[in-house]
Backbone as CSV, one residue per row, in Angstrom:
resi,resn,N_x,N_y,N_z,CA_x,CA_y,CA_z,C_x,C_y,C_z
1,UNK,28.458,11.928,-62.257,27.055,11.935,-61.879,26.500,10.527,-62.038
2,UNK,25.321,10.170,-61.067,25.266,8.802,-61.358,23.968,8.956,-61.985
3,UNK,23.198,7.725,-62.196,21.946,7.761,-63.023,20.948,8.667,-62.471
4,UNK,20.662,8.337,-61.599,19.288,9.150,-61.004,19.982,10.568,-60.494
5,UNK,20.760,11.141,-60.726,20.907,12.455,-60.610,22.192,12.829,-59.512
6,UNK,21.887,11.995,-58.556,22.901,12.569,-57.320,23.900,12.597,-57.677
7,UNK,25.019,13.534,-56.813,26.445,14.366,-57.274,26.964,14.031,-55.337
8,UNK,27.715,13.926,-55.138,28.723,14.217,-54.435,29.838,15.263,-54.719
9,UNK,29.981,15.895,-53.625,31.150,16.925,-54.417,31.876,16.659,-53.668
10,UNK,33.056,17.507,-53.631,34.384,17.189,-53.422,34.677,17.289,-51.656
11,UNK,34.030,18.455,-50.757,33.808,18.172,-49.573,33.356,17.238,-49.016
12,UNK,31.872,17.028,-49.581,31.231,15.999,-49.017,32.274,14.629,-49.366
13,UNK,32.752,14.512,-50.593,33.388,13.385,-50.562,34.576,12.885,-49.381
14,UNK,34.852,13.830,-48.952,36.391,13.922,-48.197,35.682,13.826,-46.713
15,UNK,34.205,14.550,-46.381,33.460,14.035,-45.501,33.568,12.707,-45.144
16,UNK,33.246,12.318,-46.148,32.604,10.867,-46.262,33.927,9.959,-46.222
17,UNK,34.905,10.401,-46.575,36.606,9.316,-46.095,37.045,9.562,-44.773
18,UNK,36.682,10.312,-44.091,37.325,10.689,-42.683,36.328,10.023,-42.046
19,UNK,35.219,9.869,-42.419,34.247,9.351,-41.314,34.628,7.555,-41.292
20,UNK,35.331,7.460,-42.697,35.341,5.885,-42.470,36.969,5.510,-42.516
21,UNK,37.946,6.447,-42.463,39.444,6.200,-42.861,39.924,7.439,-41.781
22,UNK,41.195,7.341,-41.063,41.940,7.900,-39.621,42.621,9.090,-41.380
23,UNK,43.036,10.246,-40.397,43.875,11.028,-40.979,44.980,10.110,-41.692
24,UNK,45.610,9.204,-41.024,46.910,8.468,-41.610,46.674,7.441,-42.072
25,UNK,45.660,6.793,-42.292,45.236,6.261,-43.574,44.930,7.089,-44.957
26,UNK,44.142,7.828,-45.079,44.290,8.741,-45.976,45.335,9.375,-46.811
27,UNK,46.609,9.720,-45.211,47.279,10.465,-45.792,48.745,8.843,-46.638
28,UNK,48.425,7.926,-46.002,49.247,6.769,-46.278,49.038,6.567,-48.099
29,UNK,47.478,6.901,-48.089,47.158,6.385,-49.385,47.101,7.076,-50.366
30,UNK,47.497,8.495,-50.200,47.431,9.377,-50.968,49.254,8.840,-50.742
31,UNK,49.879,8.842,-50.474,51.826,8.525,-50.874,52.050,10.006,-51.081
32,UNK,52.940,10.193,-52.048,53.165,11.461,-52.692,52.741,12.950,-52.909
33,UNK,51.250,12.265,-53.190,50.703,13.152,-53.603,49.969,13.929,-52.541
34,UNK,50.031,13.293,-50.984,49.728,13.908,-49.922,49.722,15.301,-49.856
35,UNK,50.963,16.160,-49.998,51.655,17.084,-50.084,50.678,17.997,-50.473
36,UNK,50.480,17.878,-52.115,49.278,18.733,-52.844,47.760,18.831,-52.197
37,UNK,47.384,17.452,-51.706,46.214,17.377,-51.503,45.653,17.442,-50.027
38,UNK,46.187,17.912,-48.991,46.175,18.184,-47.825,46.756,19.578,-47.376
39,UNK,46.215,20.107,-46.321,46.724,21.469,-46.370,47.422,21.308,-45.443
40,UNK,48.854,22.120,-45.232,50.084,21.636,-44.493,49.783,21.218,-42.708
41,UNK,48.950,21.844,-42.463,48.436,22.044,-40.722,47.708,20.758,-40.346
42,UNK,46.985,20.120,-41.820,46.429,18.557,-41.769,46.777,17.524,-41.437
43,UNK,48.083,17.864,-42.122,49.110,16.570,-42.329,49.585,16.450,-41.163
44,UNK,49.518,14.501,-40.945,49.859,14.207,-39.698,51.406,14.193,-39.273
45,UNK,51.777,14.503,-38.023,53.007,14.408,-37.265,52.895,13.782,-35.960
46,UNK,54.301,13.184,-35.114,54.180,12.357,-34.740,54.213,13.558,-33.093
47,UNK,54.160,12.846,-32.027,53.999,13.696,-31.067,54.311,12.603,-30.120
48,UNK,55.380,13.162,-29.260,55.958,12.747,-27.849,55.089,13.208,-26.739
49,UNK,54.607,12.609,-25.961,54.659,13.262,-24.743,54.780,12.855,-23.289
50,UNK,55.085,13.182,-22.141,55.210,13.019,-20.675,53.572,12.683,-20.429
51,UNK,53.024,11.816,-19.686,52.066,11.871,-18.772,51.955,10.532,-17.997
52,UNK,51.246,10.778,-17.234,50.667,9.856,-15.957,50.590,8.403,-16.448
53,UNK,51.451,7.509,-15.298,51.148,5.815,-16.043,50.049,5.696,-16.133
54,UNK,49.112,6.419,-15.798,47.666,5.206,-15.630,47.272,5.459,-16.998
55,UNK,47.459,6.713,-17.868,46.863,7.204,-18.687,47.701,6.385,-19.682
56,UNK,48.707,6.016,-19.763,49.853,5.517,-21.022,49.376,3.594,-20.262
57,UNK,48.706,3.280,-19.416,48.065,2.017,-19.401,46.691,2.118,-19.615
58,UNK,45.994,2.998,-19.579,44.372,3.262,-20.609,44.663,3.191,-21.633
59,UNK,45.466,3.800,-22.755,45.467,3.759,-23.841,46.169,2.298,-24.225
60,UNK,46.628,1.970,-23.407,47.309,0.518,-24.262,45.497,-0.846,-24.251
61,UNK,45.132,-0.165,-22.714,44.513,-1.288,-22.358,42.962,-1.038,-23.484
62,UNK,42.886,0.465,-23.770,41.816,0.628,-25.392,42.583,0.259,-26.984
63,UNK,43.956,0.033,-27.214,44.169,-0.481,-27.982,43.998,-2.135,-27.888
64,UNK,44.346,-2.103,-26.813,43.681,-3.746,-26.654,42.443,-4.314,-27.197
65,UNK,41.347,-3.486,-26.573,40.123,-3.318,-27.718,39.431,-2.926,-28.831
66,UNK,41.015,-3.012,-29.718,40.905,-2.175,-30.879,40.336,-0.737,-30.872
67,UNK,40.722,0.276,-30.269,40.462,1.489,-30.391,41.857,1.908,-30.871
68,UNK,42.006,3.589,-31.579,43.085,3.742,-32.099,43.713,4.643,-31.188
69,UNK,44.910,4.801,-30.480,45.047,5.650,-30.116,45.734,6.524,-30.320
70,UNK,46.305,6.748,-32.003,46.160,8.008,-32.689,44.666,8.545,-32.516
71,UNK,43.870,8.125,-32.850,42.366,8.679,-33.172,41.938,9.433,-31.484
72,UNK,42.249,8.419,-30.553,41.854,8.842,-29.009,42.313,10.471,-28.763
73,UNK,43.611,10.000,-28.994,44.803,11.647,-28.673,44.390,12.372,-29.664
74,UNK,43.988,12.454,-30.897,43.671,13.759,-31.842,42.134,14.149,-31.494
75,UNK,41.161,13.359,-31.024,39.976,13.637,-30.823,40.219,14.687,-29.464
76,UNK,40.814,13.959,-28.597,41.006,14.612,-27.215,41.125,16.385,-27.634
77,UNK,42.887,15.808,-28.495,43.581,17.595,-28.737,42.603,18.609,-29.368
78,UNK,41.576,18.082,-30.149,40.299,18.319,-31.100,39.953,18.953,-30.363
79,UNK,38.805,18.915,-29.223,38.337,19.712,-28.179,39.235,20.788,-27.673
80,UNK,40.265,20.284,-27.162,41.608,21.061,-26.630,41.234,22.856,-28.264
81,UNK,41.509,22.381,-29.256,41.207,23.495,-30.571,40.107,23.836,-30.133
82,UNK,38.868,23.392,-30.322,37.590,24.108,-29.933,38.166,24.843,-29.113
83,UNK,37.687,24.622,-28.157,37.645,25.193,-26.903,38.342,26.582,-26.440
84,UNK,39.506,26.474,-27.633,40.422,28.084,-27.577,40.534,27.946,-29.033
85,UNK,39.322,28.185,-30.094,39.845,28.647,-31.576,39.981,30.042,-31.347
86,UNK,38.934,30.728,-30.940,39.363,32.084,-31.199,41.162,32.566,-30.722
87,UNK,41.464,32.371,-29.837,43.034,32.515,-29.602,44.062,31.983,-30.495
88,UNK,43.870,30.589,-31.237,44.380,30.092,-32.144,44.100,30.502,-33.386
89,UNK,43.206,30.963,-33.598,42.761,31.481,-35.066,43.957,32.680,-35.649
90,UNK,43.694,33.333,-34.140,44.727,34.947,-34.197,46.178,34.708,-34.346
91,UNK,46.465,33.381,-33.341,47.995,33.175,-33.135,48.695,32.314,-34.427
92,UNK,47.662,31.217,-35.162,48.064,30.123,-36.112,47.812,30.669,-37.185
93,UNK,48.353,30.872,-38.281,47.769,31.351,-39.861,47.239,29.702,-40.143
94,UNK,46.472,29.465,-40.832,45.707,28.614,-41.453,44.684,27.801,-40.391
95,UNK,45.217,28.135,-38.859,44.316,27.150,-37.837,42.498,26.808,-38.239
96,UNK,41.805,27.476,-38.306,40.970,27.913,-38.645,40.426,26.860,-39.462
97,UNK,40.932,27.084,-40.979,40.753,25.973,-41.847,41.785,24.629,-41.820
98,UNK,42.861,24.651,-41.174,42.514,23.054,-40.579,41.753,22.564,-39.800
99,UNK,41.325,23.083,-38.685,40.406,22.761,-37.634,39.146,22.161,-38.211
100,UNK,38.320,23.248,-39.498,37.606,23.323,-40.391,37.509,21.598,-41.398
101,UNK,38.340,21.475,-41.625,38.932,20.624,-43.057,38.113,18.716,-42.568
102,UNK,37.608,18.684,-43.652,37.895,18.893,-45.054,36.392,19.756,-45.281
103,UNK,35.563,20.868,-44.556,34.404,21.415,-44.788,34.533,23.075,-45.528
């Protein structure tokens, strides 16, 4: 607790690291202890995929301008979850509260 009263708790805190640190920073800096402190559906993995040159030369040409494009492709897939949680909720055990996380 600090002097004048305010508390952060443990959501809000984890709020407050995602808004300023990528999933794989976080999970880089947690090392080890990742494991415990992330729920398995969180934790990042790496992902291949097929698509269109123009799209695999957008993303180079926004890393160019420092954009991330881990962050681009998980925001994208992000919506992609919205957009069908209810189907995923039923089909994924934990979807829900990763989708959710860290709230």
């Amino acid at each position: 607790m600090l002097r004048n009263g305010f508390r952060i708790r443990g959501p809000q805190l984890l709020a407050l690291a995602f808004d300023s640190w990528s999933m794989q920073e976080v999970e880089e800096a947690l090392g080890e202890d990742a494991p415990q402190a992330l729920p398995p559906l969180v934790r990042t993995a790496t992902l291949t995929a097929r698509v269109p040159r123009y799209q695999v030369v957008m993303l180079e040409a926004l890393a160019r301008l420092g954009l991330s494009i881990d962050t681009i492709v998980s925001d994208a897939l992000l919506s992609v979850a919205e957009d069908n949680a209810v189907e995923m909720r039923t089909l994924i055990p934990g979807f829900g509260e990763a989708v959710d996380f860290p709230e």
